[in-house]
DSSP file (Angstrom, degrees, kcal/mol; ACC not computed):
  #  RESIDUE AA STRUCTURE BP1 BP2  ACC     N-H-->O    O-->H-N    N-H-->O    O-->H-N    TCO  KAPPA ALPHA  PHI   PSI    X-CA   Y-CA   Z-CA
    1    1 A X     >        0   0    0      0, 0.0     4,-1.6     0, 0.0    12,-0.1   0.000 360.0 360.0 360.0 -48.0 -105.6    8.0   14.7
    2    2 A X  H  >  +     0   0    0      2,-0.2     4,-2.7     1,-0.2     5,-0.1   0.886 360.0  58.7 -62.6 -25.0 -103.6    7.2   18.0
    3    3 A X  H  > S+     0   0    0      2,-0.2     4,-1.1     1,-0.2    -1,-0.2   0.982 107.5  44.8 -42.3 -64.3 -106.1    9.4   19.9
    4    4 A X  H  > S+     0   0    0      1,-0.3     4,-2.0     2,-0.2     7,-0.2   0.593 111.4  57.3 -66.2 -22.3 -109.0    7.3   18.9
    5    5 A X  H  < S+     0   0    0     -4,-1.6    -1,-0.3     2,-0.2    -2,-0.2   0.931 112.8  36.8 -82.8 -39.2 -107.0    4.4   19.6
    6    6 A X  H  < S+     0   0    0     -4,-2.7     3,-0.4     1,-0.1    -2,-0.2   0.910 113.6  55.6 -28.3 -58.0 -106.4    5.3   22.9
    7    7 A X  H  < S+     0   0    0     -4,-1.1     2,-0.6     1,-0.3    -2,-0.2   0.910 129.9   7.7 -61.5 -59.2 -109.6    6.6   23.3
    8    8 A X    ><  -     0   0    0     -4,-2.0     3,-2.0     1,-0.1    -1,-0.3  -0.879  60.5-177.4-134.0  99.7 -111.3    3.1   22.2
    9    9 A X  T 3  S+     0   0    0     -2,-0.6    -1,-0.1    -3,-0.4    -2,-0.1   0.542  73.7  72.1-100.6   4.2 -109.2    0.6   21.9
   10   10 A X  T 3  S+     0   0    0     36,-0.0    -1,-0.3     2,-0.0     2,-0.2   0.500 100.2  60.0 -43.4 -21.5 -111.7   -2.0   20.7
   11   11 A X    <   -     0   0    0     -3,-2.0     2,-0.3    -7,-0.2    40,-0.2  -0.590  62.4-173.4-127.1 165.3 -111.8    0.0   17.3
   12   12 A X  E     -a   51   0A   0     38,-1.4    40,-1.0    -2,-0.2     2,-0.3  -0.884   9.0-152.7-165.6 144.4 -109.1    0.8   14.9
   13   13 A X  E     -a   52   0A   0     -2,-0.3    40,-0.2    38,-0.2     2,-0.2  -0.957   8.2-162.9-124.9 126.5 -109.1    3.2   11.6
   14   14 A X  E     -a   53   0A   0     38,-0.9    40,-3.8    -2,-0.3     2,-0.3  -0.486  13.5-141.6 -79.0 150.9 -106.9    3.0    8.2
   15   15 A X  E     -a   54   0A   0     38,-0.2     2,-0.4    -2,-0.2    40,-0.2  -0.874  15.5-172.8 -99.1 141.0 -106.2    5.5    5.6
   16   16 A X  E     -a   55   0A   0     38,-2.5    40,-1.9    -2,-0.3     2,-0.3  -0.914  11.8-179.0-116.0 141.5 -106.1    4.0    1.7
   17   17 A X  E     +a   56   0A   0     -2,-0.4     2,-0.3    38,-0.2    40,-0.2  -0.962  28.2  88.4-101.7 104.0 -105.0    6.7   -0.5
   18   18 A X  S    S-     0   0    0     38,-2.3    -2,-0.0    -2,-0.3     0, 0.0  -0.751  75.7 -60.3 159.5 162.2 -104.7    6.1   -4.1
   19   19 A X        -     0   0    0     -2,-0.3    38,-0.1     1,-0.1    39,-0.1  -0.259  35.0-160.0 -56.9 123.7 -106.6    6.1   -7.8
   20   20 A X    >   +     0   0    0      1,-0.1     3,-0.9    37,-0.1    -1,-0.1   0.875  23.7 173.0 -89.6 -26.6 -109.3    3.8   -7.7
   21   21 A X  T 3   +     0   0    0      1,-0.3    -1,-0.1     2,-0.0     0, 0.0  -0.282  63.8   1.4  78.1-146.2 -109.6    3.4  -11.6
   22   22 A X  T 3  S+     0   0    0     -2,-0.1    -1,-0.3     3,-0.0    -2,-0.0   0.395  89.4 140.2 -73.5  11.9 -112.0    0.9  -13.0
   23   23 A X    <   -     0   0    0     -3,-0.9     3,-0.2     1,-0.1     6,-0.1  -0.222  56.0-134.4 -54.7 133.1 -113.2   -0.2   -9.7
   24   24 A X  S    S-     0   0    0    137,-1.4     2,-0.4     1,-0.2    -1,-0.1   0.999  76.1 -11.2 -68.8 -68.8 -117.0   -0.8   -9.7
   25   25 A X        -     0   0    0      3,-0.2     5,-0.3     1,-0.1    -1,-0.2  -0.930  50.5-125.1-156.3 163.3 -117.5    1.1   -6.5
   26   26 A X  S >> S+     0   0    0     -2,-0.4     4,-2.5     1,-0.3     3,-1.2   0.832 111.8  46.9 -44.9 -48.6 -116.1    2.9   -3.3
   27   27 A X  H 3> S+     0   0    0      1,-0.3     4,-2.5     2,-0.2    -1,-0.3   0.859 114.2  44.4 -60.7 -52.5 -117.9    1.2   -1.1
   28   28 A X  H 34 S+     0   0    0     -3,-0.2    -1,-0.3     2,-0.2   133,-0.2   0.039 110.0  53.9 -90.3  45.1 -117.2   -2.1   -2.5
   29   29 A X  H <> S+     0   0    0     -3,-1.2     4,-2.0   131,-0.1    -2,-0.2   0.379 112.8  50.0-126.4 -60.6 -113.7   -1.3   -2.9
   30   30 A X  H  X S+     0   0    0     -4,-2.5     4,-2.1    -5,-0.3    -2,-0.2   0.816 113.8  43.1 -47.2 -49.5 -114.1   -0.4    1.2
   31   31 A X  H  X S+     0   0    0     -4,-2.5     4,-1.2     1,-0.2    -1,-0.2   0.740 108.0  56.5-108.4  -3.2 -115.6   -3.5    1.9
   32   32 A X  H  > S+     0   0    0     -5,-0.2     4,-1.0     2,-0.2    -2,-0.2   0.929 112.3  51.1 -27.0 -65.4 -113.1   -5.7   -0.4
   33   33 A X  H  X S+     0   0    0     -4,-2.0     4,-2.6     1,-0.3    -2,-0.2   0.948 113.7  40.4 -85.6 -59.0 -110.4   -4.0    1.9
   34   34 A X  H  < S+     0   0    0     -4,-2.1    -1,-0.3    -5,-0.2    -2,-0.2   0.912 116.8  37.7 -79.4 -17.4 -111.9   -4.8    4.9
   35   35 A X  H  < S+     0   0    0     -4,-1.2    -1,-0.2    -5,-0.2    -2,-0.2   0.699 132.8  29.0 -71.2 -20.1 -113.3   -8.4    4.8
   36   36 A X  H  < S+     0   0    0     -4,-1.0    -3,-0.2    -5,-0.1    -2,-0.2   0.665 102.5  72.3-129.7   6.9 -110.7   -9.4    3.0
   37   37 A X     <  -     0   0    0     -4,-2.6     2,-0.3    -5,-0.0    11,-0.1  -0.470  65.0-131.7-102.4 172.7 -106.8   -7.2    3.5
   38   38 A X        -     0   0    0     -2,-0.1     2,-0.4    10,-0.0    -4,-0.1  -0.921  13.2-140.4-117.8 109.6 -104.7   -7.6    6.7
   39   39 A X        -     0   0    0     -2,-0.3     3,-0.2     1,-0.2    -2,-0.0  -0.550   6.3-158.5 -89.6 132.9 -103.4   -4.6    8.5
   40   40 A X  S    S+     0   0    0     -2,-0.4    -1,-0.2     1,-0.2     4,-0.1   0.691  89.8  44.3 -47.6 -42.1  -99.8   -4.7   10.0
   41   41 A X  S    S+     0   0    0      2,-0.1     2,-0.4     3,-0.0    -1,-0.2   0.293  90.9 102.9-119.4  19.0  -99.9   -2.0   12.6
   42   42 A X  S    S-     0   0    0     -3,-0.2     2,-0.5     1,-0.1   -30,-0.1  -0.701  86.8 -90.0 -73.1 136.9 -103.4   -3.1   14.0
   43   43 A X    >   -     0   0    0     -2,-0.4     3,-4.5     1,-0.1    -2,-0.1  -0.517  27.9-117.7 -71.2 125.9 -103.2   -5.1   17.2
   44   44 A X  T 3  S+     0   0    0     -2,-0.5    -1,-0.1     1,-0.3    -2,-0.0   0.593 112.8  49.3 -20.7 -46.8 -102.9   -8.9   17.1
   45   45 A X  T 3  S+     0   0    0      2,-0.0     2,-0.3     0, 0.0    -1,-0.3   0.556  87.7  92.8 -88.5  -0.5 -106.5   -9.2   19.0
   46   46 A X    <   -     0   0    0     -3,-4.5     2,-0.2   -35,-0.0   -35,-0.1  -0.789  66.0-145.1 -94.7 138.6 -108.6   -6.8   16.9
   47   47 A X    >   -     0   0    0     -2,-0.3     3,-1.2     1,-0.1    21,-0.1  -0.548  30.9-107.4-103.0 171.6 -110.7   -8.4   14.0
   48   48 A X  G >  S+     0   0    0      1,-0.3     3,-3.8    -2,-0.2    20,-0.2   0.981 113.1  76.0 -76.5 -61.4 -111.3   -6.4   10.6
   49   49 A X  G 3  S+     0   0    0      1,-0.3    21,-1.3    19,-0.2    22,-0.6   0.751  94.8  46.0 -38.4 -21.4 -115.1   -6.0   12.0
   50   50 A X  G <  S+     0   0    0     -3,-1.2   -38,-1.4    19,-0.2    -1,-0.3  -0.176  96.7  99.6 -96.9  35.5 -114.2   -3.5   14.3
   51   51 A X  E <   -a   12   0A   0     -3,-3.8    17,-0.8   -40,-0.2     2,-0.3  -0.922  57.5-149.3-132.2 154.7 -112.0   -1.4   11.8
   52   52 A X  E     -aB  13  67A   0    -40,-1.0     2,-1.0    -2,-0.2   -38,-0.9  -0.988  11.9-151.1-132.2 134.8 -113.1    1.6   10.0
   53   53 A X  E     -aB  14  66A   0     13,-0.9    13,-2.6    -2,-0.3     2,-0.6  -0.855   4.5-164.8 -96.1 113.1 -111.5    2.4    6.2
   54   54 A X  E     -aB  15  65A   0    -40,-3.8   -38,-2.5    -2,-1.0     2,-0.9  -0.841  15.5-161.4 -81.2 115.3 -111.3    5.6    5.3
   55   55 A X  E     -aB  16  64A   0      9,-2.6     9,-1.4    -2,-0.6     2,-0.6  -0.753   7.0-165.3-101.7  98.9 -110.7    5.6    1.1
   56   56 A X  E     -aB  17  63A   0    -40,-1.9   -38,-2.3    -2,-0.9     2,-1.0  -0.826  15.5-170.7-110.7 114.4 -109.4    8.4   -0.8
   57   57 A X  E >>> + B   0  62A   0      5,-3.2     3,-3.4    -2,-0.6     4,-1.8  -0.525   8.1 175.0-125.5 117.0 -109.2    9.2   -3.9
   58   58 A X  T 345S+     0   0    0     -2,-1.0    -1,-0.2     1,-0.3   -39,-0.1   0.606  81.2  48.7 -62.6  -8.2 -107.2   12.3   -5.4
   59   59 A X  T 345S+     0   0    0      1,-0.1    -1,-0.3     3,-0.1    -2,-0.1   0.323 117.0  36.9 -81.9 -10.7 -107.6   11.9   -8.9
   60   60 A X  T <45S-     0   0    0     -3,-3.4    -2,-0.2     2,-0.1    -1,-0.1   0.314 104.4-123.3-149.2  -9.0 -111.0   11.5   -9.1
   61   61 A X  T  <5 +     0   0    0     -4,-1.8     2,-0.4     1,-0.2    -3,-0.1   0.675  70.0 138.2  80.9   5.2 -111.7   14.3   -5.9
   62   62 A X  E   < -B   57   0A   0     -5,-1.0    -5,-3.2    29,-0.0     2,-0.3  -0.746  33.4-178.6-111.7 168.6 -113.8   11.1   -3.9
   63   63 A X  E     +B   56   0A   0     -2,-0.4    -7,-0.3    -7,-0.2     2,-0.2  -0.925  11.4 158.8-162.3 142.6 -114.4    9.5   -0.6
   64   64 A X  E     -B   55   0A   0     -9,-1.4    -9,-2.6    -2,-0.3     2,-0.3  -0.682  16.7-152.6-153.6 175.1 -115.7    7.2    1.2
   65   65 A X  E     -B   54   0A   0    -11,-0.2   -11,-0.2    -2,-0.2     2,-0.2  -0.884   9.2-165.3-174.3 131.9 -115.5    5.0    4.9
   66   66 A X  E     -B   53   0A   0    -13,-2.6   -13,-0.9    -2,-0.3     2,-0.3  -0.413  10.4-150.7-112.3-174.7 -116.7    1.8    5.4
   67   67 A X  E     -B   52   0A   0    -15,-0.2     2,-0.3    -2,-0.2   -15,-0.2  -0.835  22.6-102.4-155.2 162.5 -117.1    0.4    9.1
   68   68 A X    >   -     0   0    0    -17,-0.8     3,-3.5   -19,-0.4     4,-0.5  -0.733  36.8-110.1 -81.9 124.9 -116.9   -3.1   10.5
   69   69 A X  G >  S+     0   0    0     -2,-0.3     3,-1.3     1,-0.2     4,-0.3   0.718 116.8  58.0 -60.4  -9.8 -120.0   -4.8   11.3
   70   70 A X  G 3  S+     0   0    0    -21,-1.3    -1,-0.2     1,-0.2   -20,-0.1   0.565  96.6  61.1 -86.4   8.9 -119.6   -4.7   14.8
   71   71 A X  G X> S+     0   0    0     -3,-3.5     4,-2.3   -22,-0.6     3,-0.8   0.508  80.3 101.9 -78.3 -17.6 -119.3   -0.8   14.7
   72   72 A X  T <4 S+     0   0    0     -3,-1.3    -2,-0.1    -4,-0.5    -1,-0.1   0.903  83.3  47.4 -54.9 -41.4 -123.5   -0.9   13.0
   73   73 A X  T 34 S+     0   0    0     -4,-0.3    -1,-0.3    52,-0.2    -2,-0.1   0.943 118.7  45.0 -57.6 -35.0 -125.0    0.1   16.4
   74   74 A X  T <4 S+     0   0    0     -3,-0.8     2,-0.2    51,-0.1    -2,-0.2   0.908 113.4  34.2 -53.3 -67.6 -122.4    2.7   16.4
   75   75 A X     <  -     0   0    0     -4,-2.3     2,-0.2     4,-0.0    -8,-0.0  -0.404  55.0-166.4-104.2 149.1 -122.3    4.3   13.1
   76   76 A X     >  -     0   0    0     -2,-0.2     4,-2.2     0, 0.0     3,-0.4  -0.931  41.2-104.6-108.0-178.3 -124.3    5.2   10.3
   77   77 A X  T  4 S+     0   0    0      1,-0.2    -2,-0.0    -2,-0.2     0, 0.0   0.036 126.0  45.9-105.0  52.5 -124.4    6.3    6.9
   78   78 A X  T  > S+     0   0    0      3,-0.1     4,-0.9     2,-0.0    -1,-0.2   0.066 113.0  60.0 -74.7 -27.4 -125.3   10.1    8.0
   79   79 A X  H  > S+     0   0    0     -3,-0.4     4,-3.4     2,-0.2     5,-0.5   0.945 110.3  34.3 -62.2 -83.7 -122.4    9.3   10.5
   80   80 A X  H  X S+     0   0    0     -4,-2.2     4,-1.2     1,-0.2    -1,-0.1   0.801 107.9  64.1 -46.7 -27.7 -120.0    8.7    8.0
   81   81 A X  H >> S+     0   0    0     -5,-0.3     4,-2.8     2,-0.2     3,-1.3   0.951 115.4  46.1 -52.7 -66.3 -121.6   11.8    5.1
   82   82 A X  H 3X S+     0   0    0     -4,-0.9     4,-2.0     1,-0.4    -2,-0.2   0.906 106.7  50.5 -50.5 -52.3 -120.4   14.2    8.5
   83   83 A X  H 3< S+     0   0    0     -4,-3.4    -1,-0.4     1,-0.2    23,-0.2   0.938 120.9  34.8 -74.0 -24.6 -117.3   13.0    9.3
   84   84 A X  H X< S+     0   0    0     -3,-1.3     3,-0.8    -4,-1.2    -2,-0.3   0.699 103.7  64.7-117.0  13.9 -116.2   13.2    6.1
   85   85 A X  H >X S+     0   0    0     -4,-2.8     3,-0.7     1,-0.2     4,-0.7   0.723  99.1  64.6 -39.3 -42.1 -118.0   16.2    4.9
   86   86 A X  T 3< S+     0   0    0     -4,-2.0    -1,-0.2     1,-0.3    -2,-0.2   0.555 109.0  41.0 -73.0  -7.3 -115.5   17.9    7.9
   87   87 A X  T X> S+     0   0    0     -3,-0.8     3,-1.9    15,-0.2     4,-1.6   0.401  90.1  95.1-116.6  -1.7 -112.5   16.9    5.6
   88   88 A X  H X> S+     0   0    0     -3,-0.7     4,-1.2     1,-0.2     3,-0.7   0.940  82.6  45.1 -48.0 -71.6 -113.8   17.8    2.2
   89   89 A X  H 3< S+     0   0    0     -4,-0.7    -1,-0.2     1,-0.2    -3,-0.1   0.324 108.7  60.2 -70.4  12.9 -112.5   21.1    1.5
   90   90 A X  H <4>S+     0   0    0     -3,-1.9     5,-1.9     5,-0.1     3,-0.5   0.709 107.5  43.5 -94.9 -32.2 -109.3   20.0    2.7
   91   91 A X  H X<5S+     0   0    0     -4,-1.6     3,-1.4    -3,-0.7     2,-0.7   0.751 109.3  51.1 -60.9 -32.9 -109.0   17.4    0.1
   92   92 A X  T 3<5S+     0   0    0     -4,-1.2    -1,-0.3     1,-0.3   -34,-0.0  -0.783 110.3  55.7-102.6  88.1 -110.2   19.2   -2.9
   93   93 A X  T 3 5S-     0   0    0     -2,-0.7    -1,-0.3    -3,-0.5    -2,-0.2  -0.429 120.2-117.6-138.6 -16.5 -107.6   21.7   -1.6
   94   94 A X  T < 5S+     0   0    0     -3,-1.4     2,-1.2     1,-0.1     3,-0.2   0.499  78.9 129.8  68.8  -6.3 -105.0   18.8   -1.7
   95   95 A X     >< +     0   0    0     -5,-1.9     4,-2.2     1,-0.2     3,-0.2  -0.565  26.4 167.4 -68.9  81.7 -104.5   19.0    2.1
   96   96 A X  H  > S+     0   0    0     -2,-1.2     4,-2.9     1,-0.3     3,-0.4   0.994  76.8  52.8 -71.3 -45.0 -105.1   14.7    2.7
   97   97 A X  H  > S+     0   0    0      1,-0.3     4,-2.5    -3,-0.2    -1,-0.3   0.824 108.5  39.0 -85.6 -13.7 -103.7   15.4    6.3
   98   98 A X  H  > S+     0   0    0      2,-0.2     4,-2.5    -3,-0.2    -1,-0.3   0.811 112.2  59.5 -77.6 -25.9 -105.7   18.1    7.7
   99   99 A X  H  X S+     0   0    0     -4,-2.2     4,-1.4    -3,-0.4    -2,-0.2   0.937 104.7  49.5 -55.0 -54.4 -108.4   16.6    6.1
  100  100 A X  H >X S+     0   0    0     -4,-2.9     3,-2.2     2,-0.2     4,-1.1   0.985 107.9  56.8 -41.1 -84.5 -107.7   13.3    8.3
  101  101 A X  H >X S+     0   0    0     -4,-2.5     4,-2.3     1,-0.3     3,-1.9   0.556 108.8  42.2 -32.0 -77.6 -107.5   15.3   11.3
  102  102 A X  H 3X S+     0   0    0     -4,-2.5     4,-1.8     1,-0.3    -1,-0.3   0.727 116.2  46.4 -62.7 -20.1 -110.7   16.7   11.1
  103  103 A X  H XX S+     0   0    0     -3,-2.2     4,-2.2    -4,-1.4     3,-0.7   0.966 113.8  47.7 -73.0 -35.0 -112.5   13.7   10.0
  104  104 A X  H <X S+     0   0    0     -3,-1.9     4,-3.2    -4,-1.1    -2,-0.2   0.874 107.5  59.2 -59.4 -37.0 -110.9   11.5   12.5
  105  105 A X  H 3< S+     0   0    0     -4,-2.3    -1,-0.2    -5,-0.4    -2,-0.1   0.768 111.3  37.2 -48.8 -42.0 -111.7   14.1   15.1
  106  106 A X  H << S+     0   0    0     -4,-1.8     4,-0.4    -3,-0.7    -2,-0.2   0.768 114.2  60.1 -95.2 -23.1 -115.5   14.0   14.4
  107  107 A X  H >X S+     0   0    0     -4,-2.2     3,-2.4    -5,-0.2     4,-1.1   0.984 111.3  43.8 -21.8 -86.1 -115.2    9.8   13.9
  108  108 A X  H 3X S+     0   0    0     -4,-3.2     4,-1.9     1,-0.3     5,-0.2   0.543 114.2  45.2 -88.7  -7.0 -114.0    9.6   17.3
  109  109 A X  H 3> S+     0   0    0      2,-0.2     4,-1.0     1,-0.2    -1,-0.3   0.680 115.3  48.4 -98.4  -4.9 -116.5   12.1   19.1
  110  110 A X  H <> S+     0   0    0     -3,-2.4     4,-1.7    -4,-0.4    -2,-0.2   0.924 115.8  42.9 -79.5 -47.9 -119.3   10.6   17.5
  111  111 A X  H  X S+     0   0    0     -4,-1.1     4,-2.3     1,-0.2     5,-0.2   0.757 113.6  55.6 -88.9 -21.1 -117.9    7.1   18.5
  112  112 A X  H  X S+     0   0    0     -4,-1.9     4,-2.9    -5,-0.2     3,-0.2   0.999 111.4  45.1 -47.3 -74.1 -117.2    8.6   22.0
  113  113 A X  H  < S+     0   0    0     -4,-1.0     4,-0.2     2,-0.2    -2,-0.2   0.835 111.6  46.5  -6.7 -83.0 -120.6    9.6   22.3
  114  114 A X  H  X S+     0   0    0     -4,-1.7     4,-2.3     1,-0.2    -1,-0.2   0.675 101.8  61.1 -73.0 -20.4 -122.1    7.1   21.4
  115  115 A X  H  X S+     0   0    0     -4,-2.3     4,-0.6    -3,-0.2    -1,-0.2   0.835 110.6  52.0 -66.6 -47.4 -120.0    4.4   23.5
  116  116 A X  H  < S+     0   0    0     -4,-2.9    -1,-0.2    -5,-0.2    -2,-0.2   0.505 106.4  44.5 -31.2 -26.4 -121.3    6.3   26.5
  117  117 A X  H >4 S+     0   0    0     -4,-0.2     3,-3.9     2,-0.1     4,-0.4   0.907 106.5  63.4 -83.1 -46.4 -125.0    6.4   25.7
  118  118 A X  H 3< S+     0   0    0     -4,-2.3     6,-0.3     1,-0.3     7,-0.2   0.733 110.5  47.6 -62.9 -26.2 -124.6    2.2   24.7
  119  119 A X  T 3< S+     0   0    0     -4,-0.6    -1,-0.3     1,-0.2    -2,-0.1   0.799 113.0  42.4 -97.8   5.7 -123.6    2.0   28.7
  120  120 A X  S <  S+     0   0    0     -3,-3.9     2,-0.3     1,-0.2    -2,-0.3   0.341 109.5  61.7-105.5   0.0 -125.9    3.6   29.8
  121  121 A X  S >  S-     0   0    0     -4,-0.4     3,-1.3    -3,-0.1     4,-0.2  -0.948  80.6-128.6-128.8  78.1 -128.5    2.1   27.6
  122  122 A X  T 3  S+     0   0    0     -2,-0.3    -2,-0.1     1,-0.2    -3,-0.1  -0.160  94.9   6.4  14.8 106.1 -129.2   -1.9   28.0
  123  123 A X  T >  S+     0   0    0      1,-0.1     3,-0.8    -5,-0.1    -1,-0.2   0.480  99.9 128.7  89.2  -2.0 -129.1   -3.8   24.7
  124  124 A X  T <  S+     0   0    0     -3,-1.3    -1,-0.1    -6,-0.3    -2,-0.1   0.917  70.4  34.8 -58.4 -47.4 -128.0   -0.5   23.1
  125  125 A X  T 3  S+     0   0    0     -7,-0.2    -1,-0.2    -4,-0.2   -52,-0.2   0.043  81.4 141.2-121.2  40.4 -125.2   -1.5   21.4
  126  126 A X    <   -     0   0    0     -3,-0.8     2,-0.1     1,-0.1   -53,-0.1   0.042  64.6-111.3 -49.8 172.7 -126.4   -4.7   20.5
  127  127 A X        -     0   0    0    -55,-0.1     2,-0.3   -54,-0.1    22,-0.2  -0.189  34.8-123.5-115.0-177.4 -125.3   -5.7   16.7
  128  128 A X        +     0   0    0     -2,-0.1     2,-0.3    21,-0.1    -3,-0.0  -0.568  63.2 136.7-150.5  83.2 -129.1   -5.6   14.8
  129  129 A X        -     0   0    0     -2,-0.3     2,-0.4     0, 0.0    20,-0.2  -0.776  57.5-125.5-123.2 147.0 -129.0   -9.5   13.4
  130  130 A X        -     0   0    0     -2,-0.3     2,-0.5    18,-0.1    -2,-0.1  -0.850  29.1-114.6-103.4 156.6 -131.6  -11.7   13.5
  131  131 A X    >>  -     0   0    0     -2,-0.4     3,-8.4     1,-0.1     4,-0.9  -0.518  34.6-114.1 -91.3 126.7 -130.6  -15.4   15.4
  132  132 A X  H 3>>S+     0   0    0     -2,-0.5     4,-2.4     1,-0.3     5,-0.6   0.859 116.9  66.4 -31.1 -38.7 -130.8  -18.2   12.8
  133  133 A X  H 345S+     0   0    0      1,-0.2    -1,-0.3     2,-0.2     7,-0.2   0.760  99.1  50.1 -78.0   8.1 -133.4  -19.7   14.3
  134  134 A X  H <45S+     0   0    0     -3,-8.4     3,-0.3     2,-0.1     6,-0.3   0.904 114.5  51.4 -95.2 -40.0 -135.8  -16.4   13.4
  135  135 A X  H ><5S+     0   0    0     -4,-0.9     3,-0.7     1,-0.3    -2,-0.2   0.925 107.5  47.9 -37.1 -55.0 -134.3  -17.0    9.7
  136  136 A X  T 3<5S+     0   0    0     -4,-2.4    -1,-0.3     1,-0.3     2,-0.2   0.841 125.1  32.7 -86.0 -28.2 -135.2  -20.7    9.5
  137  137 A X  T > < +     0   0    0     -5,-0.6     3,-1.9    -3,-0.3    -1,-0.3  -0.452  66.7 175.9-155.1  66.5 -138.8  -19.8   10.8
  138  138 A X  T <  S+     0   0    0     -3,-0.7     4,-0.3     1,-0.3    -1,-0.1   0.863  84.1  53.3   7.1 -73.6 -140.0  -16.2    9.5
  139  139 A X  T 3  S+     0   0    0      2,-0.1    -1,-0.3     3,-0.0     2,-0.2   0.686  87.8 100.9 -77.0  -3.0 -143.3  -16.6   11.0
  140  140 A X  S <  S-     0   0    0     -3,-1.9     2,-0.9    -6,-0.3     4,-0.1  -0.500  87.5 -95.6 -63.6 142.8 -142.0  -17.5   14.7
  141  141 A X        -     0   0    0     -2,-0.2     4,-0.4     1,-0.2     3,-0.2  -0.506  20.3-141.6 -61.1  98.1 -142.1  -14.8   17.2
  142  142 A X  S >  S+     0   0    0     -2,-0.9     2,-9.9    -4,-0.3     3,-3.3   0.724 103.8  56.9 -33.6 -72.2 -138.5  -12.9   17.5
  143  143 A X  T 3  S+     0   0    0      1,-0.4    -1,-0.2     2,-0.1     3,-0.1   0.249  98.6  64.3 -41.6  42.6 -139.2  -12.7   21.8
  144  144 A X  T 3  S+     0   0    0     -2,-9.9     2,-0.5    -3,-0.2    -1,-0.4   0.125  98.4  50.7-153.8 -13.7 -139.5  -16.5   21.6
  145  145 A X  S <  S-     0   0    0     -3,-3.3    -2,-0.1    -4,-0.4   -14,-0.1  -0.643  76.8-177.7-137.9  64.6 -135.5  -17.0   20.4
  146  146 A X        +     0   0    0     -2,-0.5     2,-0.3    -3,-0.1    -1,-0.1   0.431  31.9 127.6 -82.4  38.8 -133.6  -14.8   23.3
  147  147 A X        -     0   0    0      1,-0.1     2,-0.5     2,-0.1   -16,-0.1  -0.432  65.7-112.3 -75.2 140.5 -130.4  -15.0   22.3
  148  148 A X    >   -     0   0    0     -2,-0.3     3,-1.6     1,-0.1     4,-0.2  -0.669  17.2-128.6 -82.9 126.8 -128.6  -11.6   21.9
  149  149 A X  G >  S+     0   0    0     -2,-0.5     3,-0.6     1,-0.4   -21,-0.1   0.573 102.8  54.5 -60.8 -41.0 -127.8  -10.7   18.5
  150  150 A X  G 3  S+     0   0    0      1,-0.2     2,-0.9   -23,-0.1    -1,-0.4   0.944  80.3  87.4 -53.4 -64.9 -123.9   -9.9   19.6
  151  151 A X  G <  S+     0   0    0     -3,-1.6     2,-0.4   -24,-0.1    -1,-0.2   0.336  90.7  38.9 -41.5 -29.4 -123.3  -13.0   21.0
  152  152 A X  S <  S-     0   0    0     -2,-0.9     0, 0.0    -3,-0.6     0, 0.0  -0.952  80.7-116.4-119.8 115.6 -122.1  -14.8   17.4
  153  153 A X        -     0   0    0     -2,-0.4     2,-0.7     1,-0.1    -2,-0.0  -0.123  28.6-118.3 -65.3 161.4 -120.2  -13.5   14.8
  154  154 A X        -     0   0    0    -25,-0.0   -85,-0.1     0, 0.0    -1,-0.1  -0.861  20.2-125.1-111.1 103.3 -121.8  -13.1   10.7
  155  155 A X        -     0   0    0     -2,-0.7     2,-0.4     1,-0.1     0, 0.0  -0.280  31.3-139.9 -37.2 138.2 -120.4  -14.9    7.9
  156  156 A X        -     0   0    0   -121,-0.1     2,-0.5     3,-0.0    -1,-0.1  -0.804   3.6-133.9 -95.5 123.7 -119.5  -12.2    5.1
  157  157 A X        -     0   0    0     -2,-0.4     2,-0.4     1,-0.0  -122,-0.1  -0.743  29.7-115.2 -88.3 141.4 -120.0  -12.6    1.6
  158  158 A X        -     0   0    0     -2,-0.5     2,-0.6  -123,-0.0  -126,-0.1  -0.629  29.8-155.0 -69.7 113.9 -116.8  -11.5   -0.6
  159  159 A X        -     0   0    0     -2,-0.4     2,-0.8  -128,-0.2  -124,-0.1  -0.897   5.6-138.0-101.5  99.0 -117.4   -8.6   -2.8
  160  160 A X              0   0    0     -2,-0.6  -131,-0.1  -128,-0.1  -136,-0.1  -0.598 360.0 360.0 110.8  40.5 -115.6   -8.0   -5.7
  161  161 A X              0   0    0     -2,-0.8  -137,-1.4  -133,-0.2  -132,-0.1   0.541 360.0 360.0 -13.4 360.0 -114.0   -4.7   -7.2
């Protein structure tokens, strides 16, 4: 986890560990945590939208990792199957930390990657929003509104374990 923080220090990733129980699902358990917790040993200038939750749970042998929307150009959810496919059989083994390693390991070479291509690529690592005024007017032509999709943050709707 300190690697990757080096590595990209835009981004930052938490572990939660624990029985999830009647919880509806992982993923909205994931995105609970991040829209709506505050981490302590994140730095003061990073917002929850650049954080990635890794969720594990031993009792119940599952896992899951949710991303921060400004990670979406980044990431996907084949991204995330892989990286934590690389920690699976350490977990149902009851090894949580080796398990980290190797997911974190393939997290941060994917996000390496891909932060390389995005500078080398124009408009690459754009956020993939449409700008209110293509909302308000459907039938307008996007190339007509050229604000870039990054530029503005997205209200979140609260989701609900």
């Amino acid at each position: 986890m300190v690697r990757l923080s080096r590595l990209l220090p835009q981004v930052f990733v938490v572990v939660y560990t624990g029985a999830m129980g009647e919880v509806a699902t992982m993923r909205q358990f994931g995105f609970w945590l991040l829209n709506r917790t505050t981490f302590e040993d994140v730095p003061g200038d990073l917002t929850n939208e650049s954080g990635i939750v890794i969720i594990i749970d031993p009792e119940s042998k599952v896992a899951g990792m949710v991303f921060g929307y400004l990670l979406d150009p980044y990431l996907g959810e084949v991204d995330t199957f892989e990286c934590l496919a690389r920690g699976h059989a350490h977990w149902l083994e009851q090894h949580y930390a080796e398990g980290l390693v190797k997911t974190i390991a393939h997290l941060q070479t994917i996000l390496c990657k891909r932060s390389r291509h995005a500078g080398r690529t124009p408009g690459r690592g754009q956020r993939k929003v449409l700008s209110p005024a293509i909302i308000a007017d459907p039938s307008g032509d996007p190339r007509d509104h050229p604000q870039a999709a990054g530029d503005r943050s997205v209200e979140t709707t609260e989701v609900r374990p």
